[in-house]
N, C-alpha and C positions, 0 to 999 in steps of 0.2 A: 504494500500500500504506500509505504512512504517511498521506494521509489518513482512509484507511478505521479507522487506528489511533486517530486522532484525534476523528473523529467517534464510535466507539464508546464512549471515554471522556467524552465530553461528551452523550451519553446517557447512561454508569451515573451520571454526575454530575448530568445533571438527574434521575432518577429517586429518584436518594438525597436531594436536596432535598424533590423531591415525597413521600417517606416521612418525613421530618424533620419536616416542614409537619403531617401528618395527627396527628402525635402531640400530646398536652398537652406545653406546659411543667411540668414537676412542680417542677425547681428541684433541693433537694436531698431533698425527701421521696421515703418509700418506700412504695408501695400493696402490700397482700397480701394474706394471711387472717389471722386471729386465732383464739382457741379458739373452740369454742361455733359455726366458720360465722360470726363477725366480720368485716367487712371493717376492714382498717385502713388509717392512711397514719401513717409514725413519720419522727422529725426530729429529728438529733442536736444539740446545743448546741453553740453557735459556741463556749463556754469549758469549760473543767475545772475539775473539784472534784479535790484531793487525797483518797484514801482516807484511814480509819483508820489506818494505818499510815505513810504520808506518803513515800510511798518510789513507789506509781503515780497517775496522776492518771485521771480515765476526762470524759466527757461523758454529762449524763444524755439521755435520751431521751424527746422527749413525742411520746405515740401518741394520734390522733383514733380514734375504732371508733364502727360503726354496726352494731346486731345486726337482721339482715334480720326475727325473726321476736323479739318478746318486747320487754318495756319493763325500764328506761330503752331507747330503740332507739338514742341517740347518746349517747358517752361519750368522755372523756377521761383519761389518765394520766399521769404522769410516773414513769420508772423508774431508779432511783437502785443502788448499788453497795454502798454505805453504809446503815445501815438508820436509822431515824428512830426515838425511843425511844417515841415516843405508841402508844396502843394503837388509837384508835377514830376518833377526827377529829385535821386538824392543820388550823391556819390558814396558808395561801400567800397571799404578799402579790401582785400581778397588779399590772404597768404594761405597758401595752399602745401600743406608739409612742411611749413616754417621756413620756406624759400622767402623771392622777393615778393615786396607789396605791390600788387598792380589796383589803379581805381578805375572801379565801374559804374556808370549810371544804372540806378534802376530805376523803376515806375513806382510812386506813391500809391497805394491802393486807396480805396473807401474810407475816411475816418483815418487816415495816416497810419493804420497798423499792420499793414499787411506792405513789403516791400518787392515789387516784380521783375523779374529780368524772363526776356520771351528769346529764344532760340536754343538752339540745339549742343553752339559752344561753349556754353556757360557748365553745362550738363559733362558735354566731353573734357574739362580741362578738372573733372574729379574724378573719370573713370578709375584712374589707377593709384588716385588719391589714399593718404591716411587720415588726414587729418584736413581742418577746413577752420578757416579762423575769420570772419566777417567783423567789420568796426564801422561806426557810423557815428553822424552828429545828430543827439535829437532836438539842435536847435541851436540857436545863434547861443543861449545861455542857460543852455540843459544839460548841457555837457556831454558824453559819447557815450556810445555803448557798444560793446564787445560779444560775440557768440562764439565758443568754440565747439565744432562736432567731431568728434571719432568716429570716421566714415567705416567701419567694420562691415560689410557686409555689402556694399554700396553696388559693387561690381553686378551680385545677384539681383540686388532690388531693380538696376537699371535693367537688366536683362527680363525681369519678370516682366515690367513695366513693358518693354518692347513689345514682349511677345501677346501681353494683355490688348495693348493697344496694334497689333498686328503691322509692324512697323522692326526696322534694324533698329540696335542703339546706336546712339552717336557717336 
């Protein structure tokens, strides 16, 4: 009896390996939908920003999105708690594995909390990324803010993304 107990537990045990195995590593991203029929993959920030208020701290969130049908088809955001005083573009500074800082415009979203950059390069210059370190100003006298992500996983997520939204990655 007890080896019958035994071997059936080193059965569900190799079978739950063998389902372990078939899935991606994602790491800490999260695949889903987005509006519009978006597929996305979102990734919360190894650090905090303080609010306004300085009483909660929160992690911002960069989300990868590919829209199956309409251009830009690949996009990226970052979405923040705190709003950014800019109306129309803001400059994010980008160090990607602690190399050099290159700046980029993004798009202000709705209510300044949501930051957008729309194409496919922004997406390709993480593929092979570790690390991802975004800085911004939230205003002439706000002072800056900082996001770092440990891309662990990034490679899968982009690939799932692809093949969700029936498209190559970038």
């Amino acid at each position: 009896m007890m080896r019958d107990v035994v071997a059936a537990a080193a059965l569900l045990f190799a079978a739950a390996i063998g389902v372990a195995r078939a899935e991606p590593d994602l790491g800490n991203w999260s695949v889903g939908g987005g509006d519009n029929g978006q597929i996305t993959a979102s990734l919360h920030a190894s650090n905090k920003l303080i609010t306004g208020g300085g009483a909660l701290g929160y992690s911002p969130v960069l989300t990868l999105a590919c829209r199956p049908d309409g251009e830009p088809r690949w996009s990226e955001w970052l979405q923040l708690n705190d709003a950014v005083s800019a109306s129309r573009k803001i400059t994010i500074s980008v160090i990607v594995d602690g190399g050099g800082k290159t700046d980029e415009s993004w798009s202000v979203g709705p209510r300044g909390r949501t930051l957008v950059r729309d194409g496919d390069d922004g997406i390709r210059r993480l593929a092979s990324a570790n690390r991802l370190t975004l800085s911004w100003r939230f205003g002439l006298l706000s002072g800056r803010g900082e996001a770092d992500f440990e891309l662990a996983g990034l490679s899968e997520a982009i690939g799932q993304i692809a093949a969700s939204c029936k498209t190559d990655p970038p």
